[in-house]
C-alpha positions in Angstrom: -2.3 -13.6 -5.0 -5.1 -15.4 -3.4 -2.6 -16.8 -0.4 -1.6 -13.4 -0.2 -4.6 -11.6 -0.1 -5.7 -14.3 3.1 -2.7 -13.6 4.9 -3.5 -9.9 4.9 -6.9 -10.8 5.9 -5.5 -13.0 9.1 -2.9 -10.6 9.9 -5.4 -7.4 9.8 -7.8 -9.0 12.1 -4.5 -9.6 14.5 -3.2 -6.4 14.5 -6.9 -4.4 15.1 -7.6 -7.0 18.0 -3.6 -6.8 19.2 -3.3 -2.9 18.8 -6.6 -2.2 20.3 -6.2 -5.2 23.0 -3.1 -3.6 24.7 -4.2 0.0 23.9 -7.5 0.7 24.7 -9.4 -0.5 27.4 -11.9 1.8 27.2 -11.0 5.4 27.1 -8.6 7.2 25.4 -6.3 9.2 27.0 -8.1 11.6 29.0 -6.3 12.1 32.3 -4.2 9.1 32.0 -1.3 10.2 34.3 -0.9 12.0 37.4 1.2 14.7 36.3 -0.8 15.4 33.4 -4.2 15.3 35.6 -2.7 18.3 36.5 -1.9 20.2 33.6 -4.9 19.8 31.0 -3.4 22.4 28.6 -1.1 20.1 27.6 -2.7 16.3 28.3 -3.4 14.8 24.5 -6.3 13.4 24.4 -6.5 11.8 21.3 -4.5 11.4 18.0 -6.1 10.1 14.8 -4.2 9.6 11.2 -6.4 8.6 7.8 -6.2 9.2 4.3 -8.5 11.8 4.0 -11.4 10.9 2.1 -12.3 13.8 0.1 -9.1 14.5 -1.0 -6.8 10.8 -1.1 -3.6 12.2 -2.3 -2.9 13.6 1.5 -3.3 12.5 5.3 -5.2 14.3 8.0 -3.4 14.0 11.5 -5.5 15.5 14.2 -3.9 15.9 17.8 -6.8 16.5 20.7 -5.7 18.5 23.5 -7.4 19.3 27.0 -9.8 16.7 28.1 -13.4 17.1 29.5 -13.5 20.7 28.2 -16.4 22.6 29.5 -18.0 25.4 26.6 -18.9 27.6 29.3 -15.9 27.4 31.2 -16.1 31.7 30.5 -14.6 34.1 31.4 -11.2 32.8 31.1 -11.8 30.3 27.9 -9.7 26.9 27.9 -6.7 27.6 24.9 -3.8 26.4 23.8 -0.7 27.3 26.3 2.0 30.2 24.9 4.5 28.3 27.1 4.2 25.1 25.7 5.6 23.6 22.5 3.0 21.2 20.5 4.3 18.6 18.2 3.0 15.8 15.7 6.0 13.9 15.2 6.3 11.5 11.6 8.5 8.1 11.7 8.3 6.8 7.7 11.7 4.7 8.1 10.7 2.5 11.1 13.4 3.4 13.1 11.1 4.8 16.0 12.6 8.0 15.1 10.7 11.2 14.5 12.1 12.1 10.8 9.3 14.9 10.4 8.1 17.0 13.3 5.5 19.5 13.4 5.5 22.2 16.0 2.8 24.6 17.2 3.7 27.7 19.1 1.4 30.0 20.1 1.0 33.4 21.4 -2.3 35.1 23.5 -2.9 38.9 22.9 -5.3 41.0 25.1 -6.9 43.6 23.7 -8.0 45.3 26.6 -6.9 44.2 30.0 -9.0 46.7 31.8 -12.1 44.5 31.5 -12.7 40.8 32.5 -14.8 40.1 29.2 -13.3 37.5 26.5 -15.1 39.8 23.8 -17.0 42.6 24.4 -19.2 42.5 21.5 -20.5 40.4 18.9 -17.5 38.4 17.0 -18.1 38.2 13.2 -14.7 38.4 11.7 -11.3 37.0 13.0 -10.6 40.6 12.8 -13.5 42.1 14.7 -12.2 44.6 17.4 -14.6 43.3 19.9 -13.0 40.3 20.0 -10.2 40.9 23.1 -8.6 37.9 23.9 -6.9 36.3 20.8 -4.6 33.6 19.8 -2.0 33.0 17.0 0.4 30.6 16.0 3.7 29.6 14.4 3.6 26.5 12.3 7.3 25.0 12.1 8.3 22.1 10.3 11.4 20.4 11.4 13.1 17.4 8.8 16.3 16.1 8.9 17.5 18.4 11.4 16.1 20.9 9.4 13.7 23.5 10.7 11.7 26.2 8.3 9.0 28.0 9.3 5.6 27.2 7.2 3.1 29.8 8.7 3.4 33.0 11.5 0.7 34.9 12.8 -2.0 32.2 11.8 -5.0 33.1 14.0 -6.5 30.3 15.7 -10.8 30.8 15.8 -12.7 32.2 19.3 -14.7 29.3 21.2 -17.8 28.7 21.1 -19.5 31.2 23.2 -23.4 31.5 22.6 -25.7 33.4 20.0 -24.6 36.8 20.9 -21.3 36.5 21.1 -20.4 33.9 18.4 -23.6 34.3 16.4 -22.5 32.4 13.0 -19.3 30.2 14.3 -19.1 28.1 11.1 -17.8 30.6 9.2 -14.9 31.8 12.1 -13.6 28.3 11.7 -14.1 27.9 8.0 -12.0 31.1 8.2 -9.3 30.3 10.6 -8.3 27.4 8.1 -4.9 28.0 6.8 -3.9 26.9 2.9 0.0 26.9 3.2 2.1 27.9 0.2 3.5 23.8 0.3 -0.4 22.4 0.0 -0.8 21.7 3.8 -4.0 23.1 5.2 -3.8 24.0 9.2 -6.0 24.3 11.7 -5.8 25.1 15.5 -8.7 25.9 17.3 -11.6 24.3 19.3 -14.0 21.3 18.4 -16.6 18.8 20.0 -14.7 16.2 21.1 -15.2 13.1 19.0 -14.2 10.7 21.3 -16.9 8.3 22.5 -16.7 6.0 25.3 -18.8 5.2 28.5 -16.3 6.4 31.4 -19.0 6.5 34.4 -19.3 2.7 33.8 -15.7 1.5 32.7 -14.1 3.1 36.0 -17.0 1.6 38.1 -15.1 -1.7 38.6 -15.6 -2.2 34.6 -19.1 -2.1 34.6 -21.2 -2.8 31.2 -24.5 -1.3 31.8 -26.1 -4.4 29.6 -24.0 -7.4 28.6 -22.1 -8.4 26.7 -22.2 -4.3 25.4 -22.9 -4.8 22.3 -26.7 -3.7 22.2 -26.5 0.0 23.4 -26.9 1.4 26.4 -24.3 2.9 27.2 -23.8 6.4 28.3 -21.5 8.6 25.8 -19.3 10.2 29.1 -17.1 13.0 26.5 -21.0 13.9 25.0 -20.9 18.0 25.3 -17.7 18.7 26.2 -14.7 20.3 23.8 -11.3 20.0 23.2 -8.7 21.7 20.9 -7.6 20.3 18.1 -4.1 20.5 15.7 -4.9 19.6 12.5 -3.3 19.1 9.2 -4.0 18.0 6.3 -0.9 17.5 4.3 0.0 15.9 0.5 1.3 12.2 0.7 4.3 12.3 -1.1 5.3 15.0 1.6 5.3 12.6 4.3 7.0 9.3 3.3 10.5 8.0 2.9 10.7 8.2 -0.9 8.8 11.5 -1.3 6.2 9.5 -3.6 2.6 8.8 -3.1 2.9 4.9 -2.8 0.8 2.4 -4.4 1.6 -0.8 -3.2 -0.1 -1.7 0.3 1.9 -4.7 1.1 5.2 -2.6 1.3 6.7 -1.6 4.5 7.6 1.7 2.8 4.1 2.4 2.6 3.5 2.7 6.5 4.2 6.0 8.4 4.1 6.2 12.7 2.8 8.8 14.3 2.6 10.3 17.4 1.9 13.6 19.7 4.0 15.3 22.4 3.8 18.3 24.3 6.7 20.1 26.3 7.5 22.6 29.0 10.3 24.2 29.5 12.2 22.6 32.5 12.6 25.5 34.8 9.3 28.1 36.0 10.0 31.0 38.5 6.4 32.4 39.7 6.9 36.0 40.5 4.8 38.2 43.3 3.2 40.4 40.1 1.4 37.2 38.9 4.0 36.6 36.1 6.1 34.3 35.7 8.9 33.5 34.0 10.1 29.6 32.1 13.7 28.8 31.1 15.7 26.2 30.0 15.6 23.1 27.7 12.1 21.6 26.5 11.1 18.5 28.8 8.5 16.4 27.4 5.4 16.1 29.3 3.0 14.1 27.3 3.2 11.9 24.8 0.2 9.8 23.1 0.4 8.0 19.5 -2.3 4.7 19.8 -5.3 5.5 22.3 -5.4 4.3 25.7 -1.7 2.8 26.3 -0.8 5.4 28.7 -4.6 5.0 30.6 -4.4 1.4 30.6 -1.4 -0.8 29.4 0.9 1.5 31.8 0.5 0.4 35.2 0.1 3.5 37.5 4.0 4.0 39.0 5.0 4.3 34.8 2.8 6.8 33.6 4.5 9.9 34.0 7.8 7.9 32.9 5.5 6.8 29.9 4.8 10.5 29.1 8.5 11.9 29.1 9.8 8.7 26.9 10.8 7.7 23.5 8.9 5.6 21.0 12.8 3.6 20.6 12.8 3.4 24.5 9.1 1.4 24.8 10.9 -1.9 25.8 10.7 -1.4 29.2 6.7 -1.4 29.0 6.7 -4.4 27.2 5.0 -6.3 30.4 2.1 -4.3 30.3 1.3 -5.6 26.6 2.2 -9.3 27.3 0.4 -10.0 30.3 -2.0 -6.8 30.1 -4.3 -6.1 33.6 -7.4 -5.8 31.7 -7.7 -9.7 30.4 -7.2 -10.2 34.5 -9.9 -7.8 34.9 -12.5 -9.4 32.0 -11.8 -13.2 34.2 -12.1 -12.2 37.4 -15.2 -9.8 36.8 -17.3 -11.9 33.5 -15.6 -15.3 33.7 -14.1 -14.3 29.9 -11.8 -17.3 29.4 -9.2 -15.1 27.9 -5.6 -16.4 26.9 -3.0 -17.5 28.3 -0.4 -14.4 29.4 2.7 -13.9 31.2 5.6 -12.0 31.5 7.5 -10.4 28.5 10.2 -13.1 27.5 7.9 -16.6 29.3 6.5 -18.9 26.9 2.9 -17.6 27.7 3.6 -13.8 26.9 1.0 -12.6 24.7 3.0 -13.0 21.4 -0.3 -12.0 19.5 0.0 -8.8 21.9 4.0 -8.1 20.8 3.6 -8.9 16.9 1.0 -6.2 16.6 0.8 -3.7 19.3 5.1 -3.0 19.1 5.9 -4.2 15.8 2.9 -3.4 13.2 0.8 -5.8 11.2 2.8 -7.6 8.3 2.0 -6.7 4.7 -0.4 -4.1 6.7 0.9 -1.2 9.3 4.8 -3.0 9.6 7.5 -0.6 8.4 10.8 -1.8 6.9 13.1 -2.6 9.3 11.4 -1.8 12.1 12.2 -0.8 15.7 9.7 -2.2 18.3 7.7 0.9 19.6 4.5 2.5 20.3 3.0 4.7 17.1 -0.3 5.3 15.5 1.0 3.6 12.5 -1.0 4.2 9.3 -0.5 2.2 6.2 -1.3 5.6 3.5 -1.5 3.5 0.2 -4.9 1.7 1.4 -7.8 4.1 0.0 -10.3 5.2 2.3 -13.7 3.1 2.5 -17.1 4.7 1.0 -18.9 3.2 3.9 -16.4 2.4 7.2 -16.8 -0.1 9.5 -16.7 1.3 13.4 -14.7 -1.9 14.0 -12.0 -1.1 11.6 -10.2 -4.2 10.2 -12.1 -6.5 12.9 -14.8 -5.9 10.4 -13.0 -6.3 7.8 -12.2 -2.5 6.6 -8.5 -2.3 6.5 -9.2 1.3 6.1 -10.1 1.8 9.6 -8.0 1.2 13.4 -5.5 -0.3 13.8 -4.2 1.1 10.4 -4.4 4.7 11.4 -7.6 5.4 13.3 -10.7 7.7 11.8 -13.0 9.1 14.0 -15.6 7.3 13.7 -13.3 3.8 14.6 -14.6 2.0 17.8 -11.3 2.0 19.6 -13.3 0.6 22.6 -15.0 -2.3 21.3 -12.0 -3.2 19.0 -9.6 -3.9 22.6 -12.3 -4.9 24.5 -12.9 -8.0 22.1 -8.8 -8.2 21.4 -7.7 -8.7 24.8 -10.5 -11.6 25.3 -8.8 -13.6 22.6 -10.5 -12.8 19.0 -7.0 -12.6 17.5 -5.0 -15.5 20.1 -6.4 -18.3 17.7 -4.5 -17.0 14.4 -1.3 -17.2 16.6 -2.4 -20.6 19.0 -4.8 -22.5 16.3 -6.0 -24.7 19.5 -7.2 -22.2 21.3 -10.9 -21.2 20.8 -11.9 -17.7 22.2 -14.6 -16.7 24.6 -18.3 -16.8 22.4 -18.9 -13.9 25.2 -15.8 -11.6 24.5 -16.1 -12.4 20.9 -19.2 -9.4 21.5 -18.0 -7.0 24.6 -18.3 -3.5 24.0 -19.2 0.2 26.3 -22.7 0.3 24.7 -21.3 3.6 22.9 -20.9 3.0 18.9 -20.4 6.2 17.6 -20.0 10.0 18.6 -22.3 12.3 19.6 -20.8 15.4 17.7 -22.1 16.5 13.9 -18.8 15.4 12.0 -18.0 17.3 8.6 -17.0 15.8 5.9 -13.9 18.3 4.7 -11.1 19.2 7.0 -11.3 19.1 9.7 -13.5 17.1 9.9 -14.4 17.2 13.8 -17.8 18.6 14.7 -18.1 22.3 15.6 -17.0 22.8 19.5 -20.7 23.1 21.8 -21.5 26.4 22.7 -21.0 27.4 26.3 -24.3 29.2 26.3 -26.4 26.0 26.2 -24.0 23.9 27.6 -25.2 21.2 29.8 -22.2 18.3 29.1 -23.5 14.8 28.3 -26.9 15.9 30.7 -30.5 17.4 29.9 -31.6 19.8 27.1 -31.8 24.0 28.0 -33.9 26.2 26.0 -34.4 30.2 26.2 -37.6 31.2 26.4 -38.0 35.3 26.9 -41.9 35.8 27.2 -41.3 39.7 25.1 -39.8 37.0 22.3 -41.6 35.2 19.6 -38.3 34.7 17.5 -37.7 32.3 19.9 -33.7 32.1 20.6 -32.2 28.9 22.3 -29.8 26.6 22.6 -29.2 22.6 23.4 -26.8 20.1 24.0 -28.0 16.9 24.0 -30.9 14.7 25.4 -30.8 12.4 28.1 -33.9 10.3 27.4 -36.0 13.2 29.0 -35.7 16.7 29.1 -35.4 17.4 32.8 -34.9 20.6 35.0 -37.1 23.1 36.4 -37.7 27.0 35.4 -35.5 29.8 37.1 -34.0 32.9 36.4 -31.0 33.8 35.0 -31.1 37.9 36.4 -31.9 40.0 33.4 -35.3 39.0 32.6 -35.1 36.1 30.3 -36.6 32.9 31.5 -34.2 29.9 31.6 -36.4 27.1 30.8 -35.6 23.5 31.7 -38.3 21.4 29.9 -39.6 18.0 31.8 -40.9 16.2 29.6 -42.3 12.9 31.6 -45.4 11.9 29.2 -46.7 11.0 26.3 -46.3 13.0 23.2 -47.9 12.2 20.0 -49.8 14.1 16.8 -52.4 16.1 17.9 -51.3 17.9 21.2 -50.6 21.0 22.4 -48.8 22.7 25.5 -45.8 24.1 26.3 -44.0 20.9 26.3 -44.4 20.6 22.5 -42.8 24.0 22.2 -40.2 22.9 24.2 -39.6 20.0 22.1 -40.1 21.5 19.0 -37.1 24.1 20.1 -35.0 20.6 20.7 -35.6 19.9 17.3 -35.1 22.9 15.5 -31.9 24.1 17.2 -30.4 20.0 16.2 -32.1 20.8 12.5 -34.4 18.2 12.4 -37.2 20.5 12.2 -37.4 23.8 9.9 -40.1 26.1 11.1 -39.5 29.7 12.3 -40.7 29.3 15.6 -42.3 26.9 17.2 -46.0 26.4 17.8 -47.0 24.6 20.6 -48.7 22.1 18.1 -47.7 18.2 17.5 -48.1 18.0 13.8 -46.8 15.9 11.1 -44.1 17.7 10.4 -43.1 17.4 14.3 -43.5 13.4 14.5 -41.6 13.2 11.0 -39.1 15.6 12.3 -38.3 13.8 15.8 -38.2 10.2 14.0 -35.2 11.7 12.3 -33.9 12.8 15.5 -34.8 10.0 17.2 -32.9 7.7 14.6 -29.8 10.1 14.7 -29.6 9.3 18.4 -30.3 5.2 17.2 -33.3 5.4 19.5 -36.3 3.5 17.6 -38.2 5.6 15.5 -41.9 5.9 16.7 -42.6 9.7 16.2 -43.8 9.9 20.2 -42.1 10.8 22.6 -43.5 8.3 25.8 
């Protein structure tokens, strides 16, 4: 048992460096492709797949859709597309075969199409009349060949709009979760993107702002923006071969693959009225299971080829995981001795590379008799970790990426290390990898957005009104207003801007904040900062007071170690 138990060890160490080495480079798949650069409605941006971890006896798949989502991208609010079918697709055999597929269609209705306005009042209900521009869906679960329909007219929540419009949001999402008859809980709707990952620096010749990348730094590029999510949450035993919750984790019956695709319809006539009309079969257009294959394994002529293709077709991008650009990349720009790699088929092919990132990790995320392909492949009879490592079975939490992927797992760090060689020595005992790349990371550990801890999990979407992506912090300030209404989204080390006005009378404040703060004084930039504070809920007054108190420095060394800044209380 001991022997066995170190095996496991080895070959869960492989398979996170492997997976994540020919997966990820350092984003997921946000615009990966050409095609799909131009048609976010339908570009997946992420897929994740754990055990969930308040309720063990089911899985939560999450598909992201519609990368770099702006909250105040108003009047005509990013949604999911009526002409489009959305599928999470389940392979619990091995055969890189979808044996379960979950579709999403959905349908828009206008209330009124005589005025540009998304709602024209105050939304408090997923029924209230001001709300004018809708969505619902149609759940549909196809198995064996088999389709039944699981939900109709579920209503998918409004986004995120601002205090007036959307003045208590929580509870539109809490109520736009869906408890099916069969125990599967649905939602569909919007949410902070989770993803986290430096993209200003990676695509700038893969910079690391400070090396090796594994002390900060970094700038979170997805910080502020939104996607939409598909997510279920759906009991075990309804999801693998046997139709049994399994117990043994070394059994290849144990591991399911997984993996997201959107379609179009082949054929669309635009019409003079501004209509249009789409026929014939479904053609696939995207297609993501493990993050960042398409974005960086594919080499740019196969990525729309990538998108339209079959898990049990991945052969023919077997050269991209065997002799991967990126290790190139990590020599010719860091001097990262990394391994040895070739051609698919040569005798210096990354075989570390093909035993993980086609086949799944042995006694770990390997199905029975299984057919080489790309899947999110998640081993459901390992129990979820109290306290998860960020690097997933690299540090040693078998519950985390490769073996499905939570969203608070690292994907970035995980390949980064990989394709240096942390994993090469378990296959080539004489080789010794890169003390360097044994430590490469973005500089980005963890996401920005407030995750939940029930389904589904992902933080609440930002709200357009104090939208300001990834940049500096906004706050209302009406001078007729002591109840002092506002909005934030996010910190960039200062709070920068300048004052103007925003046409009805309200002051749009943009604090700069460029000195020292501590206990004891006053001014408009404590107010300012005090706002910051109490719209992230770090501080509980009413309204702020222009006063630097203990209950202000106690208040922003919370935030301040929220943001893993060090925790003085002053602000310099």
């Amino acid at each position: 048992m001991k022997q066995l138990h170190k095996k496991f060890i080895s070959w869960t160490v492989i398979i996170t460096l492997i997976l994540l080495t020919n997966i990820n480079a350092f984003a997921s798949s946000h615009r990966e492709a050409p095609m799909i650069s131009g048609d976010p409605k339908v570009d997946a941006t992420d897929l994740y797949a754990f055990v969930s971890p308040d309720k063990t006896d089911t899985v939560t798949l999450i598909a992201n859709y519609i990368p770099f989502e702006e909250p105040a991208g108003g009047p005509n609010f990013d949604s999911f597309d009526d002409k489009a079918l959305y599928e999470i697709n389940v392979d619990n055999n091995g055969d890189a075969k979808p044996d379960i597929v979950y579709q999403f269609r959905f349908k828009t209705t206008v209330g009124n199409p005589n005025t540009f306005l998304y709602n024209v009042g105050a939304i408090e209900s997923l029924t209230d009349p001001d709300w004018n521009v809708r969505q619902t869906y149609t759940l549909t679960k196809v198995e064996n060949g088999e389709s039944s329909v699981l939900g109709t007219d579920l209503m998918s929540p409004p986004v995120n709009i601002g205090p007036k419009s959307t003045p208590n949001y929580a509870w539109l999402q809490t109520s736009s979760i869906n408890i099916l008859p069969n125990g599967i809980k649905v939602f569909a709707g919007q949410s902070a993107d989770p993803f986290f990952v430096d993209l200003g620096a990676t695509f700038d010749l893969l910079t690391i702002r400070k090396l090796p990348g594994n002390v900060g730094k970094g700038v979170n590029t997805t910080k502020g923006f939104n996607v939409h999510s598909l997510a279920l949450q759906i009991p075990t035993a309804q999801l693998t071969k046997n139709k049994v919750v399994p117990t043994d984790a070394t059994s290849g019956d144990s591991v399911i693959g997984v993996w997201t695709t959107a379609s179009r319809m082949s054929t669309r006539v635009l019409n003079t009225n501004g209509t249009q009309d789409n026929t014939g079969p479904w053609v696939q257009v995207s297609r993501l299971g493990a993050p960042l294959v398409n974005e960086v394994v594919v080499p740019l002529g196969a990525k729309d080829l990538f998108n339209g293709s079959k898990p049990e077709n991945d052969a023919q991008f077997a050269n991209g995981v065997t002799d991967p650009e990126l290790g190139k990349l990590l020599l010719a720009l860091y001097n990262i001795k990394v391994p040895p790699q070739w051609a698919f088929g040569s005798t210096s092919a990354r075989d570390d590379l093909v035993a993980i990132f086609l086949t799944g990790i042995p006694q770990l995320t390997q199905p029975m008799n299984v057919v080489p392909s790309e899947q999110l492949r998640l081993n459901v009879a390992i129990a979820p970790t109290a306290s998860p490592n960020r690097l997933g079975v690299l540090g040693g939490d078998a519950a985390g990426y490769p073996n499905g992927r939570r969203l608070t797992d690292d994907v970035i760090d995980i390949s980064l290390q990989a394709v240096a060689g942390a994993a090469y020595p378990l296959f080539h005992t004489g080789f010794v990898a890169d003390a360097t790349g044994l430590k490469l990371g973005d500089g980005v550990d963890k996401t920005d957005s407030v995750l939940r801890t029930t389904f589904p999990y992902m933080g609440l979407p930002n709200r357009g009104f104090e939208s300001i992506p990834h940049g500096n912090y906004t706050m209302k300030n009406d001078n007729n207003d002591d109840n002092g209404n506002s909005g934030n989204n996010g910190n960039n080390g200062n709070l920068n801007g300048n004052n103007g006005n925003n046409g009805n009378g309200t002051v749009l404040i943009i604090c700069n904040i460029t000195k020292h703060l501590e206990i004891g004084y006053k001014g408009r930039d404590i107010r300012c900062l005090q706002q910051f504070l109490k719209d992230k809920w770090f501080l509980r007054i009413k309204n702020p007071t222009e006063y630097f108190g203990e209950l202000t420095k106690e208040s922003l060394k919370k935030w301040q170690t929220s943001a893993d800044q060090e925790s003085t209380g002053y602000l310099n």
